[in-house]
Each structure stands twice: as structure tokens, then as C-alpha cells.
PDB file as gemmi writes it, atoms N, CA and C in Angstrom:
CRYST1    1.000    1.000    1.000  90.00  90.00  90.00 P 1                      
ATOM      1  N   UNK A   1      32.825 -64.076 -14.789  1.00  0.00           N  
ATOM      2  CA  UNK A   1      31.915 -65.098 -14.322  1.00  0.00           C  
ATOM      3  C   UNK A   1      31.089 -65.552 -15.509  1.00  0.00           C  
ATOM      4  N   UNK A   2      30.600 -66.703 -15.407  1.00  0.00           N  
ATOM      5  CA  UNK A   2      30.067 -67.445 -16.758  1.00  0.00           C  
ATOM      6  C   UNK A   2      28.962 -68.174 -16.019  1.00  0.00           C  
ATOM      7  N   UNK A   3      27.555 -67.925 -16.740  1.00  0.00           N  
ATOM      8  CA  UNK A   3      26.320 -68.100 -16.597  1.00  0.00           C  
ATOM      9  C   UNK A   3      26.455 -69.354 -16.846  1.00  0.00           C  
ATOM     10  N   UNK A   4      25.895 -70.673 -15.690  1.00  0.00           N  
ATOM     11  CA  UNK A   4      25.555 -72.163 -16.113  1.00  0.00           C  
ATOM     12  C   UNK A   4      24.188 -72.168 -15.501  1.00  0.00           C  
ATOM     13  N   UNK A   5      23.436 -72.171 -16.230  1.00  0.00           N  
ATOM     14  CA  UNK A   5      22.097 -71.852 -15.571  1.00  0.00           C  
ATOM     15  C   UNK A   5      21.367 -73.085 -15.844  1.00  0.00           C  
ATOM     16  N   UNK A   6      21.684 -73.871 -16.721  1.00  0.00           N  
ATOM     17  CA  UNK A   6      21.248 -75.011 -16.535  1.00  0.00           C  
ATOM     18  C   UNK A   6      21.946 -76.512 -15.570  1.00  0.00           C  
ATOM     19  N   UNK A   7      23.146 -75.882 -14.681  1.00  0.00           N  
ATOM     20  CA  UNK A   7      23.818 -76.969 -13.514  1.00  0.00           C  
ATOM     21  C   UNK A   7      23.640 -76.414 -12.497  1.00  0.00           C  
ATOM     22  N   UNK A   8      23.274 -77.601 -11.806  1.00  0.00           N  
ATOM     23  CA  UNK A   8      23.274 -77.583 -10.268  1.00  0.00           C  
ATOM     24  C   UNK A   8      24.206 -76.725  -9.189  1.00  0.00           C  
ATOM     25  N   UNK A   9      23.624 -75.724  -8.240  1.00  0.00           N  
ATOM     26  CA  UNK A   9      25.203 -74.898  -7.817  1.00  0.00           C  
ATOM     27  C   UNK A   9      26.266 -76.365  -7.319  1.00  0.00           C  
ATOM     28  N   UNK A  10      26.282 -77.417  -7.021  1.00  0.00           N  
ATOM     29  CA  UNK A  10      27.447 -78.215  -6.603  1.00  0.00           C  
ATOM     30  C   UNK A  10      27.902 -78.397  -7.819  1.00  0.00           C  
ATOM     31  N   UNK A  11      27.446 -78.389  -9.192  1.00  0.00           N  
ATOM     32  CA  UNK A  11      28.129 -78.674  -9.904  1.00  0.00           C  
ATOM     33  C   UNK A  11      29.125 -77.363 -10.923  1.00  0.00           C  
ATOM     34  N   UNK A  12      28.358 -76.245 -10.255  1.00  0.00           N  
ATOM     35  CA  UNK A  12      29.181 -75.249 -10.726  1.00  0.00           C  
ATOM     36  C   UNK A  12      30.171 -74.667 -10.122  1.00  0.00           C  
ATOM     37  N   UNK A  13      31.253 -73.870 -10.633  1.00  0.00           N  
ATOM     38  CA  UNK A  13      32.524 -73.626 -10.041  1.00  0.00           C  
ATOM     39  C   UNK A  13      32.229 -72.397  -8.951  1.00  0.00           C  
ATOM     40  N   UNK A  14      33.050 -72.553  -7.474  1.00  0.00           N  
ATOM     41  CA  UNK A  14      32.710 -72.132  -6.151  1.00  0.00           C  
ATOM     42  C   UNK A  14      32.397 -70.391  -6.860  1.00  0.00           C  
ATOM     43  N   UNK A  15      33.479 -70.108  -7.489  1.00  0.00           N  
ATOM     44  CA  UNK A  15      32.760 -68.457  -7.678  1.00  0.00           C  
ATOM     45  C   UNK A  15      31.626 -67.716  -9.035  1.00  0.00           C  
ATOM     46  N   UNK A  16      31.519 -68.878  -9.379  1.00  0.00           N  
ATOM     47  CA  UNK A  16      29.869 -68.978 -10.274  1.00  0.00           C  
ATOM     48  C   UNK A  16      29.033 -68.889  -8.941  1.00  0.00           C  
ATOM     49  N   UNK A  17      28.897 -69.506  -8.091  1.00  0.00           N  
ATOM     50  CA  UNK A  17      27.783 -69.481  -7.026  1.00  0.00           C  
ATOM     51  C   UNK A  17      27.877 -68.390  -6.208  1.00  0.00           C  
ATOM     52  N   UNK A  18      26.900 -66.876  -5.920  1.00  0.00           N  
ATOM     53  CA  UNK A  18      26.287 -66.213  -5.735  1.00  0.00           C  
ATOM     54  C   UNK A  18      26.381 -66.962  -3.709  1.00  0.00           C  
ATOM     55  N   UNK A  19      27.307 -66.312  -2.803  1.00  0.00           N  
ATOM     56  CA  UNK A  19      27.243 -66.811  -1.995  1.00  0.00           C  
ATOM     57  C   UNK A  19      27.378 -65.106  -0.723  1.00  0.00           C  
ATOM     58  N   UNK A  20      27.329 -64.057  -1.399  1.00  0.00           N  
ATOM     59  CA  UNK A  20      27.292 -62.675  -0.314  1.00  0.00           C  
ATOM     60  C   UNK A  20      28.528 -62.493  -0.096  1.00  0.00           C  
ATOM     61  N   UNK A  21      30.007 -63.002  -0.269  1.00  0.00           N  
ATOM     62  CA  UNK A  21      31.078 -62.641   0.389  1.00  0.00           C  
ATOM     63  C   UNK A  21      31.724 -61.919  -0.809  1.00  0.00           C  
ATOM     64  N   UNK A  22      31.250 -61.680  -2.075  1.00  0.00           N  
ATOM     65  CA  UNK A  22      31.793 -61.003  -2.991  1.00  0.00           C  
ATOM     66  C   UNK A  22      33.403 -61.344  -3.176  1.00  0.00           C  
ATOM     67  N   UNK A  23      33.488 -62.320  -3.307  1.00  0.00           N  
ATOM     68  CA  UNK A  23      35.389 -62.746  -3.494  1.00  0.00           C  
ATOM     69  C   UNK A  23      36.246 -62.809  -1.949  1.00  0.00           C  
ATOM     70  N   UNK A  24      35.779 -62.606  -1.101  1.00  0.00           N  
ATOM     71  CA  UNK A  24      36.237 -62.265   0.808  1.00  0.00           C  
ATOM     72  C   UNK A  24      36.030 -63.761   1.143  1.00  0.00           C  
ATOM     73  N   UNK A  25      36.911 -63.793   1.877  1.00  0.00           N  
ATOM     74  CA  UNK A  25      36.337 -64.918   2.973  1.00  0.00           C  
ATOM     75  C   UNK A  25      35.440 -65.246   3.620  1.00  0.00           C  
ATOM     76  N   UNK A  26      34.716 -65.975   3.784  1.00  0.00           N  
ATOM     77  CA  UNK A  26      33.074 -66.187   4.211  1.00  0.00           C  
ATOM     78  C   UNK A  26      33.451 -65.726   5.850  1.00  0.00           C  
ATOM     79  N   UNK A  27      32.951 -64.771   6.805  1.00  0.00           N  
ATOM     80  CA  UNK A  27      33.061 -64.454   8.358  1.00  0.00           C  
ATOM     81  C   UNK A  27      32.817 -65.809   8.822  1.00  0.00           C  
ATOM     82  N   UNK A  28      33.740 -65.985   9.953  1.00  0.00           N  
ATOM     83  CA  UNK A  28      33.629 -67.140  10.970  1.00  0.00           C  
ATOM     84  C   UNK A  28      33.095 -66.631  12.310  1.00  0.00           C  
ATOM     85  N   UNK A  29      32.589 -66.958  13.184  1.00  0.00           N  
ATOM     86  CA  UNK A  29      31.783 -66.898  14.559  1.00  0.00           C  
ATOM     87  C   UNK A  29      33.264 -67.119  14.950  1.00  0.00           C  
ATOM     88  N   UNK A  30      33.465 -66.289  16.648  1.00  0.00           N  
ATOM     89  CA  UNK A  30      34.672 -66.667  17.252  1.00  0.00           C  
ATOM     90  C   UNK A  30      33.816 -67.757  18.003  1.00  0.00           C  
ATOM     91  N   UNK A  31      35.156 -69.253  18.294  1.00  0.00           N  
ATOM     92  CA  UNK A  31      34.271 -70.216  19.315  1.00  0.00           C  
ATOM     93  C   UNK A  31      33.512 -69.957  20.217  1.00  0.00           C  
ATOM     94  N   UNK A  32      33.579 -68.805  21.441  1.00  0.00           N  
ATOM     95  CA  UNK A  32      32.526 -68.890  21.964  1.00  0.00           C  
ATOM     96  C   UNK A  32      31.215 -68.518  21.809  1.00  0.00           C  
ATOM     97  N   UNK A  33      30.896 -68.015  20.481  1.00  0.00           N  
ATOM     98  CA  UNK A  33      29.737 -67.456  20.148  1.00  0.00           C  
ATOM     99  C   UNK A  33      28.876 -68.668  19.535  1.00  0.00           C  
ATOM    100  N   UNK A  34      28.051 -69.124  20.193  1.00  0.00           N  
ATOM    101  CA  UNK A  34      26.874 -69.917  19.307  1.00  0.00           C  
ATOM    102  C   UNK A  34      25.575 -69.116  18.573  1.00  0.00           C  
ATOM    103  N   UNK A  35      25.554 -69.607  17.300  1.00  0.00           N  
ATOM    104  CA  UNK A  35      24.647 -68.998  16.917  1.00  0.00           C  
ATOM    105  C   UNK A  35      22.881 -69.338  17.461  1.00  0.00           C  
ATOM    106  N   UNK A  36      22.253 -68.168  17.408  1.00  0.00           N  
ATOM    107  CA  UNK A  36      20.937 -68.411  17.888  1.00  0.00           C  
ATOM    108  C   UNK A  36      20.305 -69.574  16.800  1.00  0.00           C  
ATOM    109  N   UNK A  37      18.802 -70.457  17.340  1.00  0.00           N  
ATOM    110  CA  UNK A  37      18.310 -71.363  16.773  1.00  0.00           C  
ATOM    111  C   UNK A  37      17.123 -70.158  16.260  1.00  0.00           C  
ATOM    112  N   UNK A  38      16.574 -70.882  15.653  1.00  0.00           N  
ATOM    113  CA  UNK A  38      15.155 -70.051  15.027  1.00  0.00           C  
ATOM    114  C   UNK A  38      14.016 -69.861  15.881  1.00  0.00           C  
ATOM    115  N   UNK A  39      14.039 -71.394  16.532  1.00  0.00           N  
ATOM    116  CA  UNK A  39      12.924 -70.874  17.844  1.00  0.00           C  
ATOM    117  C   UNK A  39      13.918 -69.367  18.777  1.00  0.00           C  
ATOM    118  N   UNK A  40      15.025 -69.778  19.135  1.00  0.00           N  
ATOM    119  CA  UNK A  40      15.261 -68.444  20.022  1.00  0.00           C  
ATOM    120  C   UNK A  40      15.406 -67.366  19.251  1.00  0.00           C  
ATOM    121  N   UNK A  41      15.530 -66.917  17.954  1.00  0.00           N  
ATOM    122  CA  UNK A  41      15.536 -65.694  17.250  1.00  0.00           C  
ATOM    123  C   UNK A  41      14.117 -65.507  17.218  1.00  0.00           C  
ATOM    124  N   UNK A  42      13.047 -66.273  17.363  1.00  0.00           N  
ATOM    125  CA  UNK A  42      11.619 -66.219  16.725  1.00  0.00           C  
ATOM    126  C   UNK A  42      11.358 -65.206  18.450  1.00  0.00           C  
ATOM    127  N   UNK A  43      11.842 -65.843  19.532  1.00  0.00           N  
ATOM    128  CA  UNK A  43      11.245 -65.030  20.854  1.00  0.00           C  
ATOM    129  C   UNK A  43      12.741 -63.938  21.044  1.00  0.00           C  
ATOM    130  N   UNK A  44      13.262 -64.102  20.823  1.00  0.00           N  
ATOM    131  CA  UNK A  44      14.439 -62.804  20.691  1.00  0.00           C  
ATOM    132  C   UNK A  44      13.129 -61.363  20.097  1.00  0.00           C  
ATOM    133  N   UNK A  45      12.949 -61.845  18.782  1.00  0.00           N  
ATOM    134  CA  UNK A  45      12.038 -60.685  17.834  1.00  0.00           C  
ATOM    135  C   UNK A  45      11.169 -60.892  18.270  1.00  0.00           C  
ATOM    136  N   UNK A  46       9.988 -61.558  19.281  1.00  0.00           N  
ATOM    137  CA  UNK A  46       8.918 -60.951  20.139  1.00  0.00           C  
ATOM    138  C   UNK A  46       9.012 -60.412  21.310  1.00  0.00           C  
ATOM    139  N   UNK A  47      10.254 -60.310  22.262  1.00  0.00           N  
ATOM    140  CA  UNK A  47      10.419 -59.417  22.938  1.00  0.00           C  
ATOM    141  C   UNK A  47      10.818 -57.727  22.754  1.00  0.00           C  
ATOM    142  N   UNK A  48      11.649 -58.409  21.431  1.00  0.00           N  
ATOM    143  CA  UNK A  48      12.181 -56.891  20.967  1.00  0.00           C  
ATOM    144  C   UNK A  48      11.045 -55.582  20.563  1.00  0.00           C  
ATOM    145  N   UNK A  49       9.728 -56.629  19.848  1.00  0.00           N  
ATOM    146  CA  UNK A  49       8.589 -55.907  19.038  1.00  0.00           C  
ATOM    147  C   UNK A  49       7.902 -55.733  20.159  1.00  0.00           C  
ATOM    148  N   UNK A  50       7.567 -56.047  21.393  1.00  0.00           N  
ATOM    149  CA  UNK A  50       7.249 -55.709  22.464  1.00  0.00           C  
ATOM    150  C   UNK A  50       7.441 -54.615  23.685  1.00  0.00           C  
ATOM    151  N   UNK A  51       8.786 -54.494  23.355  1.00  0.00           N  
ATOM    152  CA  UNK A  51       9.345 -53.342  23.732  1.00  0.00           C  
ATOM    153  C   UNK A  51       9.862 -52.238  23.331  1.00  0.00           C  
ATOM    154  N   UNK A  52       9.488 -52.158  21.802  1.00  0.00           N  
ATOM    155  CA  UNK A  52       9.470 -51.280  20.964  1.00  0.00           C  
ATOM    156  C   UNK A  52       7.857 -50.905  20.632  1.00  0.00           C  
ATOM    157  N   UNK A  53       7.165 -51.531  20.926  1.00  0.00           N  
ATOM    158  CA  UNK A  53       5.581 -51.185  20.249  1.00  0.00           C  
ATOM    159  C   UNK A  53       5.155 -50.149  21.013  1.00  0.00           C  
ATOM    160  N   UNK A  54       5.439 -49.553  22.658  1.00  0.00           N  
ATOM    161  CA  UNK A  54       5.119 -48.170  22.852  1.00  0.00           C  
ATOM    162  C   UNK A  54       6.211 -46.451  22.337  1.00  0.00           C  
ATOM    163  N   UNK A  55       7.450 -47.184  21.691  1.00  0.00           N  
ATOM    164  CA  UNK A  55       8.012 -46.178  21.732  1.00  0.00           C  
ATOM    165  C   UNK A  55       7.275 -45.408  20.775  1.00  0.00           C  
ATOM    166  N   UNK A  56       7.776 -44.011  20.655  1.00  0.00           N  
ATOM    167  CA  UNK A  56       6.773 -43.019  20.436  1.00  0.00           C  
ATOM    168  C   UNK A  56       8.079 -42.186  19.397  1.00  0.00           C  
ATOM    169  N   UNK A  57       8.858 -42.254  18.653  1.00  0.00           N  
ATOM    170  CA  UNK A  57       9.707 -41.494  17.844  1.00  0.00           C  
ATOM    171  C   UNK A  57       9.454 -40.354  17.798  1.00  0.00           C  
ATOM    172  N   UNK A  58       8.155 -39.599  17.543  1.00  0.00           N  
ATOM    173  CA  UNK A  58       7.775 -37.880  17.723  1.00  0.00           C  
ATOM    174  C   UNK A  58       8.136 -37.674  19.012  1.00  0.00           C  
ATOM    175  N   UNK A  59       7.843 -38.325  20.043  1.00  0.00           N  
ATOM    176  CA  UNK A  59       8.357 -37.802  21.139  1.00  0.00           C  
ATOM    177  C   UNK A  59       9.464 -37.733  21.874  1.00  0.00           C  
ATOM    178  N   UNK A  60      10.438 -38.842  21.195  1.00  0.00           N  
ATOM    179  CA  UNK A  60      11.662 -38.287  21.171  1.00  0.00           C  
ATOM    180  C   UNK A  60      12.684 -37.558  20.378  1.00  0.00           C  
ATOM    181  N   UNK A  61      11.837 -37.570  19.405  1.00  0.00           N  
ATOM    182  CA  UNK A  61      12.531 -35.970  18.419  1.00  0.00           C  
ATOM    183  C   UNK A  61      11.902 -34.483  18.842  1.00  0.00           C  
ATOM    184  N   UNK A  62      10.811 -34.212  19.303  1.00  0.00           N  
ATOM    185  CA  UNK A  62      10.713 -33.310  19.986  1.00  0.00           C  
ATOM    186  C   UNK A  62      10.931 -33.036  21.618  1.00  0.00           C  
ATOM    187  N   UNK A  63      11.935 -33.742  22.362  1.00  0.00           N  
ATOM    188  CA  UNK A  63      12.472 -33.717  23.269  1.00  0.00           C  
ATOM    189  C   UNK A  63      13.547 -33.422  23.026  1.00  0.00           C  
ATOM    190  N   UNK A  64      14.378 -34.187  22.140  1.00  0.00           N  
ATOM    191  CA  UNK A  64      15.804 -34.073  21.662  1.00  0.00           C  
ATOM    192  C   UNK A  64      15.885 -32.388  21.309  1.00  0.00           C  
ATOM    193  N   UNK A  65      15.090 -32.165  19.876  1.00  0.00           N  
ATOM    194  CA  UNK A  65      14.785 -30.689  19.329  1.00  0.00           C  
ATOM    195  C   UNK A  65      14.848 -29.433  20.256  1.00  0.00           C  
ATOM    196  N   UNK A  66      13.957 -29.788  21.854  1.00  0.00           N  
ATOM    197  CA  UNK A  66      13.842 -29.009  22.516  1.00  0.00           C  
ATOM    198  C   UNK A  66      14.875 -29.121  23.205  1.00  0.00           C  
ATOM    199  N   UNK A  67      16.364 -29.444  23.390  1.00  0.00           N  
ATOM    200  CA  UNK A  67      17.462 -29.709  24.307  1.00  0.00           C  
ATOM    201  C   UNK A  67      17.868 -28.410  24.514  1.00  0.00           C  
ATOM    202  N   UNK A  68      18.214 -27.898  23.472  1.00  0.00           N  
ATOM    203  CA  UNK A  68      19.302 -27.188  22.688  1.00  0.00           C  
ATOM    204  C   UNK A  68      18.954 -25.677  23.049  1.00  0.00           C  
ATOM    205  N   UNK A  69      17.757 -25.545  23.325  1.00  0.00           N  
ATOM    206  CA  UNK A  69      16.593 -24.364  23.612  1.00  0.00           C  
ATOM    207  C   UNK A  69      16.781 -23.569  25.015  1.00  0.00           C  
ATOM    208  N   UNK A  70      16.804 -22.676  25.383  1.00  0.00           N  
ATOM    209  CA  UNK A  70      17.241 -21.975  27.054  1.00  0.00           C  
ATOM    210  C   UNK A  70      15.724 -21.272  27.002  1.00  0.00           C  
ATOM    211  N   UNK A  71      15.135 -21.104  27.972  1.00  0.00           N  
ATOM    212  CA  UNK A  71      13.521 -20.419  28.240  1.00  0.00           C  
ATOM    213  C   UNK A  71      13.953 -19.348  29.435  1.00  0.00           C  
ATOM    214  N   UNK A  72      13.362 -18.081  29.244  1.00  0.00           N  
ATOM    215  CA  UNK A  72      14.026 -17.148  30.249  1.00  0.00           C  
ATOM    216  C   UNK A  72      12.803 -17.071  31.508  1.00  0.00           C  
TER     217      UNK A  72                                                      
END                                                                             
């Protein structure tokens, strides 16, 4: 790969441009999948942070921890 750091990415060659697929084919969506808009990802991630803001992780590692345990 060869540094053009002074051209535009349209004007540089497709694998000069830094695009995440590392030499692969860029992933396609199967047709029926539409991708989310930003407003619906924006309330997607306030329901999610909503229903994650009481979980309690200590308390389910010391539930889990205690599974395994028999009490006579």
C-alpha cells in the first residue's frame, strides 16, 4: 500500500482507502433486513440503558458462585 496523503480518498486507488474489510468483501444485509435509522438506534440505546441501569452484576456473580454449593 502507498501513502497519498495529499489526494482525495475518490481519487485514490479502492485499496489505499482504509475501509474495515481488510481485503474481504464489504458484508451485505440479507433483503429483508433494513437497517435501523439513528433516531431508532438513538431509542433502541435508551431502552436498552434503561433496562440495564438496575442490574446489579455482584449479585449475579454471587448467586451464580453460590450454585455449585450443597448446605447440610
Amino acid at each position: 500500500m502507498t501513502a497519498h496523503v495529499d489526494l482525495e480518498p475518490a481519487e485514490r486507488l479502492p485499496e489505499d482507502v482504509p475501509d474495515g474489510t481488510f481485503g474481504h468483501a464489504r458484508h451485505r444485509l440479507p433483503a429483508h433486513i433494513t437497517p435501523c435509522t439513528p433516531a431508532e438506534q438513538a431509542r433502541h440505546y435508551t431502552d436498552l440503558s434503561q433496562a440495564l441501569a438496575g442490574l446489579s452484576i455482584r449479585d449475579l456473580l454471587r448467586r451464580h458462585s453460590n450454585q455449585g454449593e450443597t448446605r447440610d
